[in-house]
MIFI-894972 format. One record per atom (N, C-alpha, C, O): atom name; x, y, z. Coordinates in Angstrom, 3 decimals, m for minus. Each point is the difference from the previous one (the first is absolute). Example, Ala and Ser with C-alpha at 12.3 -4.5 7.8 and 13.67 -1.06 7.14 Angstrom:
at N&x 13.190&y m5.690&z 7.800
at CA&x m0.890&y 1.190&z 0.000
at C&x 0.900&y 1.200&z 0.000
at O&x 1.036&y m0.019&z 0.665
at N&x m1.386&y 1.069&z m1.385
at CA&x 0.820&y 1.190&z 0.060
at C&x m0.770&y 1.090&z 0.730
at O&x 0.509&y 1.108&z 0.169
This chain:
at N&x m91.781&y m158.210&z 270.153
at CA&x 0.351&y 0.951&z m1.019
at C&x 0.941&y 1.040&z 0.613
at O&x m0.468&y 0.635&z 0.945
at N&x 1.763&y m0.348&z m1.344
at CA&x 0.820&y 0.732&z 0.229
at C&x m0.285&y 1.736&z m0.708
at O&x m0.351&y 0.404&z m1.108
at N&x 0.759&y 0.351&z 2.561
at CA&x m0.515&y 1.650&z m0.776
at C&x 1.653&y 0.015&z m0.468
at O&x 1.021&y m0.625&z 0.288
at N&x m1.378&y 1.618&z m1.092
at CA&x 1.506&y 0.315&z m0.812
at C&x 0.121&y 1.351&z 0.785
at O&x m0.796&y 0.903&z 0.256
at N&x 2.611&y m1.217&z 0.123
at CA&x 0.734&y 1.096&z 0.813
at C&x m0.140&y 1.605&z m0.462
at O&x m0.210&y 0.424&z m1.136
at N&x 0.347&y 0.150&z 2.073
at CA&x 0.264&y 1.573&z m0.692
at C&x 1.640&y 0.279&z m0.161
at O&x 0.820&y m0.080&z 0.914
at N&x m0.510&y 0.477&z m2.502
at CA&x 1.344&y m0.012&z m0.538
at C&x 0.738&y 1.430&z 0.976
at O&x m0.920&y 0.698&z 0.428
at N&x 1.671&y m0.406&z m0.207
at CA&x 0.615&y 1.220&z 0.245
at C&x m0.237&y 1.548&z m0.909
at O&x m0.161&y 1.160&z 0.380
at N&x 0.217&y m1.658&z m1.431
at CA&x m0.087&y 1.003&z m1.186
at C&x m1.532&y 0.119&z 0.146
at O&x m0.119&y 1.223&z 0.072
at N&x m0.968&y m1.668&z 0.006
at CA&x m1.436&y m0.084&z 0.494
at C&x m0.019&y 1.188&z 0.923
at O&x m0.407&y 1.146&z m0.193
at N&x 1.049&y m1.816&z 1.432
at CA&x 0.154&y 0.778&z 1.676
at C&x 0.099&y 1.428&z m0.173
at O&x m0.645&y 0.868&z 0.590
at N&x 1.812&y m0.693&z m1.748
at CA&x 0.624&y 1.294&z m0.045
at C&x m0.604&y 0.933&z m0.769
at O&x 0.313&y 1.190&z m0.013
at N&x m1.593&y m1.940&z m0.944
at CA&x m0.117&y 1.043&z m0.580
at C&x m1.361&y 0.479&z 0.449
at O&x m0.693&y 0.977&z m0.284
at N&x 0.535&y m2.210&z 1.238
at CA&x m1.871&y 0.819&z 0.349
at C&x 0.897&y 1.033&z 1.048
at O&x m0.251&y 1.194&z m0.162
at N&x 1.184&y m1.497&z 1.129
at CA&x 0.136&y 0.785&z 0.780
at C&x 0.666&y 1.608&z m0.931
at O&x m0.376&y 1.152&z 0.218
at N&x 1.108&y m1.469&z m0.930
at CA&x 0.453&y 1.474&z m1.327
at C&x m2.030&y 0.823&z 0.192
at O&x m0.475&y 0.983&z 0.567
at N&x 0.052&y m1.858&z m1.218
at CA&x m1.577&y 0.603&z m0.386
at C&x m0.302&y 0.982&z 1.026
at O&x 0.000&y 1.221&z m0.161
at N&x m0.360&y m2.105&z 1.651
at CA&x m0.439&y 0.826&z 0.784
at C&x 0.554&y 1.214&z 0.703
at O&x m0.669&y 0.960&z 0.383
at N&x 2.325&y m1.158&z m0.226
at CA&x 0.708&y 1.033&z m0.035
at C&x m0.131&y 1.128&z m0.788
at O&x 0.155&y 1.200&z 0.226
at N&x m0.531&y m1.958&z m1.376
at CA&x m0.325&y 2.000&z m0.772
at C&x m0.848&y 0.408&z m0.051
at O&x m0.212&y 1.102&z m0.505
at N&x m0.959&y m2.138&z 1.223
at CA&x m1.131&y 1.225&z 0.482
at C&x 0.225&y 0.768&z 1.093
at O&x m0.130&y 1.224&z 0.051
at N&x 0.464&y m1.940&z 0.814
at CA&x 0.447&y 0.908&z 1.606
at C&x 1.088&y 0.565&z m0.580
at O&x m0.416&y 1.102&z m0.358
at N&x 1.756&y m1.202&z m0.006
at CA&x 0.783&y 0.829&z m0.302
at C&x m0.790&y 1.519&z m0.852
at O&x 0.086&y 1.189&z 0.305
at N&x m0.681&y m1.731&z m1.212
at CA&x m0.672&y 1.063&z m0.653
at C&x m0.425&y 0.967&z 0.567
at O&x 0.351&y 1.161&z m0.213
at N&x m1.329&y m1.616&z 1.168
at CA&x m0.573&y 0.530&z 0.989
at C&x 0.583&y 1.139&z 0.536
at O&x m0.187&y 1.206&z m0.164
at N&x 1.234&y m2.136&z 1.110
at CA&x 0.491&y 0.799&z 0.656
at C&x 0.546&y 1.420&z m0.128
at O&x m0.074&y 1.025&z 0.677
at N&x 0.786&y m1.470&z m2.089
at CA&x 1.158&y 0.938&z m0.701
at C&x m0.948&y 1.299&z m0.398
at O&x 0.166&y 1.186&z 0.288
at N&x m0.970&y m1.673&z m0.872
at CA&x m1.197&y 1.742&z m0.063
at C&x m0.032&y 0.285&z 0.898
at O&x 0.574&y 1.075&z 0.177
at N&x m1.352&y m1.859&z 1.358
at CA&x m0.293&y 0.660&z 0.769
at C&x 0.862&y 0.809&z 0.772
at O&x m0.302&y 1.032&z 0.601
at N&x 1.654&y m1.718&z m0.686
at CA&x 0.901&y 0.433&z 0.557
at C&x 0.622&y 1.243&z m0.052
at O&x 0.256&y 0.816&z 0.885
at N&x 0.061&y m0.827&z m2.829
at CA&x 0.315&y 1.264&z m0.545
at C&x m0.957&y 1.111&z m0.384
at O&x 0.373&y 1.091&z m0.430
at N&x m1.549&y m1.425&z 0.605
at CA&x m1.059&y 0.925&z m0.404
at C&x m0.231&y m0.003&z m1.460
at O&x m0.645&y 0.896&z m0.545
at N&x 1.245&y m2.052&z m0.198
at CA&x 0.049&y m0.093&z m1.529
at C&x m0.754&y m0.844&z m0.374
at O&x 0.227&y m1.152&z 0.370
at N&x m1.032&y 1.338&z m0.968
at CA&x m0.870&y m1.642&z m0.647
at C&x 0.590&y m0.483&z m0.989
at O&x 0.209&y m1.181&z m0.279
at N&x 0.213&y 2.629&z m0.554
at CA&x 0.797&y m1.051&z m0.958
at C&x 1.246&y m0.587&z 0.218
at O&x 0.282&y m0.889&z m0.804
at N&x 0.546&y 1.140&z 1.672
at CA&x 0.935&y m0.895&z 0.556
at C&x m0.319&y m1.295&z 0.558
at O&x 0.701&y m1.012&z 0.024
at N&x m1.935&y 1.213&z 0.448
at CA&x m0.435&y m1.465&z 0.707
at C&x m0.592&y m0.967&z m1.062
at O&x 0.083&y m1.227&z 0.054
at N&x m0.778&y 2.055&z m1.166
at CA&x m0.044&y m0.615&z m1.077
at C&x 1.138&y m0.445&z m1.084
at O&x m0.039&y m0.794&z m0.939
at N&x 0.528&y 1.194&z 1.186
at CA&x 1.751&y m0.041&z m0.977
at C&x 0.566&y m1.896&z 0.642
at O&x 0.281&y m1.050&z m0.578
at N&x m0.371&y 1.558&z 2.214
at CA&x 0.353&y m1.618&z 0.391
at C&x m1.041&y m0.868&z m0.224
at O&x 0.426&y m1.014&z m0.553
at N&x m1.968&y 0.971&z 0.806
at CA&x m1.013&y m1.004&z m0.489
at C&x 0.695&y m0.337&z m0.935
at O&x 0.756&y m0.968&z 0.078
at N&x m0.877&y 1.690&z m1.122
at CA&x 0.698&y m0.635&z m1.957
at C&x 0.706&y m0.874&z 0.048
at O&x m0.175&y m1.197&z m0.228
at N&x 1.768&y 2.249&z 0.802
at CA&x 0.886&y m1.083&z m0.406
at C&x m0.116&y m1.202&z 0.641
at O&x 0.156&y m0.955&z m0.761
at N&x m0.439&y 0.598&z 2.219
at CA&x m0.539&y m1.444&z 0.591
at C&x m0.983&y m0.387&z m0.924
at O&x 0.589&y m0.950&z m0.516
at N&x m1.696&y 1.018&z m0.068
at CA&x m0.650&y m0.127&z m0.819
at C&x 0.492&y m0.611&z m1.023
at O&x m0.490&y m1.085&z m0.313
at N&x 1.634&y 1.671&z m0.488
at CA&x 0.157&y m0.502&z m1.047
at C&x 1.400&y m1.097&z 0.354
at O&x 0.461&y m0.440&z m1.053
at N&x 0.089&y 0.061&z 1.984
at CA&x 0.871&y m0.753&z 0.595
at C&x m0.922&y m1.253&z m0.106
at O&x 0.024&y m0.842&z m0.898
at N&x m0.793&y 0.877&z 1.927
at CA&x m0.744&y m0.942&z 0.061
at C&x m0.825&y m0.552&z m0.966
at O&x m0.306&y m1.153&z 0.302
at N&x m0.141&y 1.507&z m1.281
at CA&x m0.446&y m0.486&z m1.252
at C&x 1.294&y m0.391&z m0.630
at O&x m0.156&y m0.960&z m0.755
at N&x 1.229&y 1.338&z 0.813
at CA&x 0.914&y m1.037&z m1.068
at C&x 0.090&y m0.771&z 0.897
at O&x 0.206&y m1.046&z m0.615
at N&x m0.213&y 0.745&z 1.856
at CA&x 0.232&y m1.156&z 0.762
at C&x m1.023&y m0.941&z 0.016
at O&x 0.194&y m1.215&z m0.039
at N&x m1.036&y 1.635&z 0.084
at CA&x m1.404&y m0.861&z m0.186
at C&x m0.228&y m0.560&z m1.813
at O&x m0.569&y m1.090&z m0.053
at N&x 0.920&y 1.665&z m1.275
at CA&x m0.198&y m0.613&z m0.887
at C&x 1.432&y m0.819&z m0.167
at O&x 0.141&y m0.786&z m0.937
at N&x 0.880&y 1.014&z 1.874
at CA&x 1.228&y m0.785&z m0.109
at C&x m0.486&y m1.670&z 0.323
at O&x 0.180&y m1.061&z m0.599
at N&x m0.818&y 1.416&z 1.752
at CA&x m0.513&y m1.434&z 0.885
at C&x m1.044&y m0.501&z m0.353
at O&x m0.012&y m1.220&z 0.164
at N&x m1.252&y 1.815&z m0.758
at CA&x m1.168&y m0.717&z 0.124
at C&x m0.524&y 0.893&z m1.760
at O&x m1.106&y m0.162&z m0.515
at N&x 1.839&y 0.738&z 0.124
at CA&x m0.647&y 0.268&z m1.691
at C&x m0.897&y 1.035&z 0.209
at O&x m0.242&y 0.285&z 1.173
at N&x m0.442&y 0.496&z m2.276
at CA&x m0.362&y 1.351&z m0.006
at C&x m1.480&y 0.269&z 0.547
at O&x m0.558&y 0.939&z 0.569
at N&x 0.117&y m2.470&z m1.105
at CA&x m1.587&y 0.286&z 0.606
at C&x 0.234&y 0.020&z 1.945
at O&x m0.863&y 0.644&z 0.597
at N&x 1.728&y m1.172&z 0.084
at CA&x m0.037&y m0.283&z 1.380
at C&x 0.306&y 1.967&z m0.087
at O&x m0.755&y 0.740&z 0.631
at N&x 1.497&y m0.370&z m1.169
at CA&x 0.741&y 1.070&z 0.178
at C&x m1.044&y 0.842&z 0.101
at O&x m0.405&y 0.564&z 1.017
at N&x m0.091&y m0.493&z m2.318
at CA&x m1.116&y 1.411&z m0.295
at C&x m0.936&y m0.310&z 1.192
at O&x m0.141&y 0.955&z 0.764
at N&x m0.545&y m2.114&z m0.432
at CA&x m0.673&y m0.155&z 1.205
at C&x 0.461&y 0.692&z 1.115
at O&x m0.735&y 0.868&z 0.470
at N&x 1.736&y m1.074&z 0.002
at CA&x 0.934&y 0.215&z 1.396
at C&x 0.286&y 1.741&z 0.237
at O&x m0.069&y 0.721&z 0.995
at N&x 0.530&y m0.393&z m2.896
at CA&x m0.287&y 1.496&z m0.087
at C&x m1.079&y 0.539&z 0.261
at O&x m0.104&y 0.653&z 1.038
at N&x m0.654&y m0.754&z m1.660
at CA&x m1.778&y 0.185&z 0.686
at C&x m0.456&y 0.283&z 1.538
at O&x m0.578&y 0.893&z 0.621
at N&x 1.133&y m2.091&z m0.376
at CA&x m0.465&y m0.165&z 1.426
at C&x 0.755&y 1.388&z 0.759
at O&x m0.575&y 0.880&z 0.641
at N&x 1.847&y m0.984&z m0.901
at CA&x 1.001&y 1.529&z 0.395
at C&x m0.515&y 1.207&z 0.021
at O&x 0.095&y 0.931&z 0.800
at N&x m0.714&y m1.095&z m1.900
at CA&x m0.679&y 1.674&z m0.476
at C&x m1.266&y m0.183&z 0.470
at O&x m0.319&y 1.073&z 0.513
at N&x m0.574&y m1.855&z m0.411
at CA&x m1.283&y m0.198&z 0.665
at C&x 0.752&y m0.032&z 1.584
at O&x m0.401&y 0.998&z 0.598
at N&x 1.262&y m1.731&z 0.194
at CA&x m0.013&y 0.639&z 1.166
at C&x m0.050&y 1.204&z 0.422
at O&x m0.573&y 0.450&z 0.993
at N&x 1.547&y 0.355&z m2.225
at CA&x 0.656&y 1.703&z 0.713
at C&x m1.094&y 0.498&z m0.349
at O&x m0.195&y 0.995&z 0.697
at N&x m0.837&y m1.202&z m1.591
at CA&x m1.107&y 0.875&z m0.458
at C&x m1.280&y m0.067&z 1.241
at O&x m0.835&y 0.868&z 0.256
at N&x 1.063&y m2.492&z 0.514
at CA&x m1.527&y m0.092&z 0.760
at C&x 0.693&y 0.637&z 1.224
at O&x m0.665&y 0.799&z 0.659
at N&x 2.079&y m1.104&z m0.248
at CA&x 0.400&y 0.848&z 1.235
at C&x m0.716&y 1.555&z 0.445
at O&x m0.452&y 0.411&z 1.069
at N&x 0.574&y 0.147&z m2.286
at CA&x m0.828&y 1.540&z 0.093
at C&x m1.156&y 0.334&z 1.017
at O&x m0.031&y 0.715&z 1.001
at N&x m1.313&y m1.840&z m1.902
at CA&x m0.755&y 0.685&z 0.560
at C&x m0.622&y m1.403&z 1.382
at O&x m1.178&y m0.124&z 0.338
at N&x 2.161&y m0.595&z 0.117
at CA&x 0.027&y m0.778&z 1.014
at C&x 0.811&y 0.873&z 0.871
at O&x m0.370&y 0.096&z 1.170
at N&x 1.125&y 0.374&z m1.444
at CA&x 0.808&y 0.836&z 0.982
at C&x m1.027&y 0.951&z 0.893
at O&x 0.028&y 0.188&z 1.216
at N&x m1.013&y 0.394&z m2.278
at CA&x m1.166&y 1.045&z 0.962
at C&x m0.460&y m1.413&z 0.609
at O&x 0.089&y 0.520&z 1.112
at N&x m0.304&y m1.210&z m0.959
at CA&x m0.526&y m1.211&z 0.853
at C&x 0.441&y m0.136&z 1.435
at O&x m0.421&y 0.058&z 1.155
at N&x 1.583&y m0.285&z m1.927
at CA&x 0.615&y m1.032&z 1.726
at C&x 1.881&y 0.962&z m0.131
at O&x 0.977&y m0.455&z 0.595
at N&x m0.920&y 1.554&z m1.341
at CA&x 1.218&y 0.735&z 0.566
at C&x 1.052&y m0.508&z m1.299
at O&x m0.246&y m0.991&z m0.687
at N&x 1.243&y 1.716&z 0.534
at CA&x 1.024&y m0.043&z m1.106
at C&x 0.883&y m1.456&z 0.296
at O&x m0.452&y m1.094&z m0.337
at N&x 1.652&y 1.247&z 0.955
at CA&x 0.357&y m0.676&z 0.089
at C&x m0.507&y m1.630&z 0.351
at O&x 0.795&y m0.891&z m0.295
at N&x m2.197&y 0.490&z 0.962
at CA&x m0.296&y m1.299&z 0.022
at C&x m0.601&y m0.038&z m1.814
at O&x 0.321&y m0.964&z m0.694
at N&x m0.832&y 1.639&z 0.346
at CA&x m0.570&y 0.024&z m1.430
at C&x 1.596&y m0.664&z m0.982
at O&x 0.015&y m0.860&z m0.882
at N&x 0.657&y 1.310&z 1.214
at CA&x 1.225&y 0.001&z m0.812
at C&x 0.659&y m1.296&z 0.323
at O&x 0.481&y m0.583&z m0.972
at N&x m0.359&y 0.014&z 2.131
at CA&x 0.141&y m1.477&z 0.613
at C&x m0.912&y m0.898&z m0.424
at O&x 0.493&y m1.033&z m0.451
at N&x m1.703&y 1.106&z 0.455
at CA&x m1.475&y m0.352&z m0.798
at C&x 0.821&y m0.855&z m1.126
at O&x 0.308&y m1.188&z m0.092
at N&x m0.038&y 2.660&z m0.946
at CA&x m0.003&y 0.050&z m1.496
at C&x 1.525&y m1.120&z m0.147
at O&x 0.010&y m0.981&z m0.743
at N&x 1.139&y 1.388&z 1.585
at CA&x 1.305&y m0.774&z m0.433
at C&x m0.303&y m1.249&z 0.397
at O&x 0.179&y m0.856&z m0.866
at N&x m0.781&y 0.300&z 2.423
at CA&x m0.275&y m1.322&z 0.139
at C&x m1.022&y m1.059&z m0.733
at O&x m0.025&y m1.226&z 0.113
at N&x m0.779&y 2.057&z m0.870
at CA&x m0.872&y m0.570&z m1.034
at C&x 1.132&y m0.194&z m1.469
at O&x 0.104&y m1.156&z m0.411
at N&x 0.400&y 1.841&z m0.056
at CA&x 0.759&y 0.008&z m1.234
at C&x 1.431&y m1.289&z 0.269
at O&x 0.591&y m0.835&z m0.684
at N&x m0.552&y 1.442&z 2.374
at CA&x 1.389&y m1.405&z m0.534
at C&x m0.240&y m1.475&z 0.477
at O&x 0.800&y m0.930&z m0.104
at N&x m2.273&y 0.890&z 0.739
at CA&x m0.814&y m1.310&z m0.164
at C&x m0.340&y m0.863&z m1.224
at O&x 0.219&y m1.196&z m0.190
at N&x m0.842&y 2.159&z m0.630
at CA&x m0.069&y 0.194&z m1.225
at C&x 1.329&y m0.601&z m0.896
at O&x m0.139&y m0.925&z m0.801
at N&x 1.404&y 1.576&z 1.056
at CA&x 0.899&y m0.129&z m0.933
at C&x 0.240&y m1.622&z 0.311
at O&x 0.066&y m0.855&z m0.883
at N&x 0.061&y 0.587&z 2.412
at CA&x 0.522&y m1.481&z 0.937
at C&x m0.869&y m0.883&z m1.300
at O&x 0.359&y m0.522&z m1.056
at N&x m1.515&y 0.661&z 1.685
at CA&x m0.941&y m1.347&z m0.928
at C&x 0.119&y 0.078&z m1.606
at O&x m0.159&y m0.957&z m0.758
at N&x 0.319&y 1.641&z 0.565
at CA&x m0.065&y 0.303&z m2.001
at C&x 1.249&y m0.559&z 0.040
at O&x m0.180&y m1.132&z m0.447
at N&x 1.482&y 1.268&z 0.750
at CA&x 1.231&y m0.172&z m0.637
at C&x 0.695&y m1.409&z 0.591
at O&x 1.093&y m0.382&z m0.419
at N&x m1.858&y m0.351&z 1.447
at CA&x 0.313&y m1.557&z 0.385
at C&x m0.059&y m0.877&z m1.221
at O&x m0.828&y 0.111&z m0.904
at N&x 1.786&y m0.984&z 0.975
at CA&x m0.010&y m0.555&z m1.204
at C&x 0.156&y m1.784&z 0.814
at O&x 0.040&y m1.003&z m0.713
């Protein structure tokens, strides 16, 4: 039984995903703004959902969205755990695992 390849447009968009959590991240932490760091979550956010109902239709999408907002939300209080930034690596390497397997076709 042959596994089916991972497409490019797949590649790019789990990697888009996890980028805007760490980007997100960063960009608050960086600027001292949450809502700037939240401003970039979104728009990656909402990038990646048209890319994801482009490729795999709305139910893969709203799933994949979910998972996005359930990462940045469990990062929080995992972060008092094991520290911010691995919390935030946690949350993007789970979401664009996530996106890999949902959007193989």
């Amino acid at each position: 039984m042959a596994s089916n390849p991972i497409n490019s447009t797949a590649l790019a968009t789990s990697a888009l995903a996890a980028g805007g959590l760490l980007g997100g991240f960063a960009v608050a932490q960086r600027s001292k703004n949450r809502q700037l760091g939240g401003a970039v979550l979104a728009a990656v956010g909402v990038a990646c959902t048209a890319s994801w109902k482009a490729s795999s239709g709305p139910k893969v999408a709203g799933a994949l969205l979910g998972t996005y907002l359930v990462g940045f939300g469990v990062s929080h209080p995992l972060a008092k755990k094991i520290g911010a930034w691995p919390a935030v690596s946690v949350a993007a390497g789970a979401t664009a695992a996530a996106s890999l397997v949902l959007t193989r076709h």
